[in-house]
N, C-alpha and C positions, 0 to 999 in steps of 0.2 A: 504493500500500500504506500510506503514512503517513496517507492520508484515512482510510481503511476502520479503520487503529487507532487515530484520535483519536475515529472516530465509536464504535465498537466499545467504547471507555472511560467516551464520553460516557453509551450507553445503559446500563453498569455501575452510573454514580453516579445515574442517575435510578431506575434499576428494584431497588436495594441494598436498601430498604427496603418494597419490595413484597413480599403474599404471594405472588407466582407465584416471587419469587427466592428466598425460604426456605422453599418446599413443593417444589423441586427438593433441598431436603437433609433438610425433617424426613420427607417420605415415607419412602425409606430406612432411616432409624431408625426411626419409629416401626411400619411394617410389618413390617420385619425383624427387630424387638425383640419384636414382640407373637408371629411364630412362631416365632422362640427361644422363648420363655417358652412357648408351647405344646410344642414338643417335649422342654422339660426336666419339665413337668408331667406329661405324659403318658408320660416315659421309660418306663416298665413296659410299657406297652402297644406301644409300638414294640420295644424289645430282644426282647416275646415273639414278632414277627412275624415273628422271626431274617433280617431284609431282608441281603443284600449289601450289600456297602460302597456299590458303585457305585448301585444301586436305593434304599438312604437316603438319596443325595446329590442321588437325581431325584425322592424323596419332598420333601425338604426344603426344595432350589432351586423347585421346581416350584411349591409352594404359593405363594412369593412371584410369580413367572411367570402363574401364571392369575391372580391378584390384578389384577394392573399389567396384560397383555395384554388382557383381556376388561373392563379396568372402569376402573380408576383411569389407566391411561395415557393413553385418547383422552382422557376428561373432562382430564387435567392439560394437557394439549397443546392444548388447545379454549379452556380459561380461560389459558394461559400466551400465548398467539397475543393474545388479545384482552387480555390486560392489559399487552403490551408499544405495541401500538400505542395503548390507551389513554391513553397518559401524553400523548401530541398533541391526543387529539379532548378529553378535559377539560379539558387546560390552555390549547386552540387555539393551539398555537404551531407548525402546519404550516409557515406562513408565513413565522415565524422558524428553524424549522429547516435549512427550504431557502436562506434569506438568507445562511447561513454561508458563509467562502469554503473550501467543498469541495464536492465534483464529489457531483452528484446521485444516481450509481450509489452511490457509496460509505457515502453517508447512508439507503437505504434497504440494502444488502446488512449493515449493518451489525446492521441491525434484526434481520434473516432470520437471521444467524450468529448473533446473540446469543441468537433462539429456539433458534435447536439446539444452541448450547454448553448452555444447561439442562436441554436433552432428556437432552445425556450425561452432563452431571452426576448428575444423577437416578439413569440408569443406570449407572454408573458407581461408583456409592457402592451402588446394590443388591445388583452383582456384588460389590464387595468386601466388602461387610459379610457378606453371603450367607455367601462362604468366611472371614472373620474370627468370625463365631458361629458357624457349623459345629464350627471346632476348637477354640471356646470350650465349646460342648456336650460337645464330647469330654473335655476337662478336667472338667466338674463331673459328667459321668457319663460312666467312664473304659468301663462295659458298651457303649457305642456303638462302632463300629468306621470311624468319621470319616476316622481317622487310616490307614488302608487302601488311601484311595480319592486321585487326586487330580483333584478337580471344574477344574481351570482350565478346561481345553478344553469342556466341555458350558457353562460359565458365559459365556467368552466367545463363543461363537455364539450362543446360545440370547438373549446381551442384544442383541451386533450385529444380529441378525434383527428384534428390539425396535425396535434404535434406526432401523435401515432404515426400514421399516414405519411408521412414524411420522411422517416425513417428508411422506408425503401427506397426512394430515389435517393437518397441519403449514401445509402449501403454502395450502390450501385454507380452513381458516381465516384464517390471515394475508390474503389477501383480502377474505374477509369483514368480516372486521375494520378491514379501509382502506376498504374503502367506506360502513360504519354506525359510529356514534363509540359507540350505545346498547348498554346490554347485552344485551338481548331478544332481538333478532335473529342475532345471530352465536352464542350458543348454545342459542339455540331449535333452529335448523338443526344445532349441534351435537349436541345432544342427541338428536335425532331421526333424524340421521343413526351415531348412536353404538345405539340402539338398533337400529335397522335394521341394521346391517353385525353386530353378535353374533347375529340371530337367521339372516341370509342365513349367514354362516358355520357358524354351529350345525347348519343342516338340511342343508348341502352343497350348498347352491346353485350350479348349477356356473360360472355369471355371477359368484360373487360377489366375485372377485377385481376386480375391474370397480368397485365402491365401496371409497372409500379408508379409510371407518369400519371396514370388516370387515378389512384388509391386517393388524395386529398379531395378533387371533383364528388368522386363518387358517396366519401365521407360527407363531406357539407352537403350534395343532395340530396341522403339520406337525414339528413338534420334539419332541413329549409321547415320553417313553424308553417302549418295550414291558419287561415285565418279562422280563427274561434279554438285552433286544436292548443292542446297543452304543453309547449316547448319540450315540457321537463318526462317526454314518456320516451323517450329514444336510447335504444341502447349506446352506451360507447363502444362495447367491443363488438361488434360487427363484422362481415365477412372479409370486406376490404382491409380492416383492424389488424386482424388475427395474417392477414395474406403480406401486409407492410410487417410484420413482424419475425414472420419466418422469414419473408427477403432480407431483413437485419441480419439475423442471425446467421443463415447461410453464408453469404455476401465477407459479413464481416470474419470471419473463418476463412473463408477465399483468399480476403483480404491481409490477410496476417501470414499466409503461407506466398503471397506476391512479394509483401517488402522485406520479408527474411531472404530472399531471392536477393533482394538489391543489395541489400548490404555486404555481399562477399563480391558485387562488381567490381 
């Protein structure tokens, strides 16, 4: 355990001033700033829709959710995968990495945790801010009935299904990324495979659980509130759930037998 946290600190102060470590924080604000400021704009038009508390809050949350599920989250996970193993292939210090005296497992798991600590970062400031300008709306337009409702429970599944789901193209870049140092190919593939899993999700493919592009789409689908239904009845562990999960695991096992591979180049 004291490998994995010296190695886990080390990849801290290398990746501190990358942007893949400060677009797991300005995402959040800045997406969650710009639909506050649309819902305070367009307050009229919302108050006259006379939404329930609970249906404003899955108007609200939701806008940020299809944003990040269907679009900005593979892309962040696709470039954050590849700009963490990048700090190796441009600097070529595989070599040296591995020369430390700590245990091989720990030098690359630390990598892999350090990608998902940004995942929940990311999410983690969405869900908060989400419900931190909700009740901020509510205050500069007290017509809203924010303060009725309380989003915790729809906030946190609906991210956890996110941060699950994620995991697989997580897995699966990170690969990619250990075996090409360039930038082309690992999000070429991303990209391609990021298109393809929103349009397999979208049409209902019923395979489409099966690609790990589509697993966050297919999560948030499965979560979208029916107007009058009750946010709070959805499973988290789900098939797509459970499917991002074994991709982790497998992947990351793959994973761990590629860059032992590298280190005796």
């Amino acid at each position: 355990m004291h490998a994995l946290y010296i190695s886990l600190v080390s990849e801290f102060y290398k990746s501190r001033k990358t942007l893949a470590f400060w677009a797991a924080i300005l995402l959040p604000v800045i997406i969650c700033s710009l639909i506050t400021f649309g819902f305070y704009s367009n307050s009229e038009k919302v108050i006259a829709s006379h939404y329930p508390p609970m249906i404003l809050w899955a108007q609200y949350s939701g806008a940020a959710l299809g944003v990040m599920g269907f679009l900005v989250m593979p892309f962040y996970v696709i470039f954050m995968a590849f700009s963490v193993n990048n700090i190796e292939h441009k600097n070529d210090t595989w070599k040296m990495l591995f020369a430390q005296p700590l245990n091989k497992f720990s030098i690359y798991a630390a990598k892999y945790l350090y990608a998902v600590l940004l995942i929940f970062i990311c999410l983690f400031l969405f869900a908060t801010l989400t419900y931190a300008f909700g009740h901020l709306l509510q205050v500069l337009v007290p017509k809203y009935n924010f303060n009725q409702y309380n989003p915790q429970n729809i906030l946190i599944n609906s991210y956890a299904k996110l941060f699950l789901s994620s995991l697989g193209i997580l897995s699966l870049q990170f690969i990619l990324s250990l075996i090409w140092g360039d930038f082309l190919k690992p999000m070429g593939i991303g990209f391609v495979g990021t298109i393809m899993g929103i349009i397999t999700a979208n049409v209902g493919w019923k395979y489409a659980y099966l690609i790990p592009y589509s697993l966050p789409a297919l999560a948030l689908k499965m979560t979208r509130v029916k107007k009058g239904g009750d946010p709070l009845d959805f499973p988290v562990f789900t098939q797509e759930i459970w499917t991002s999960l074994v991709y982790a695991l497998v992947l990351f096992i793959i994973g761990y037998f590629i860059v032992t591979k590298k280190s005796i180049k």
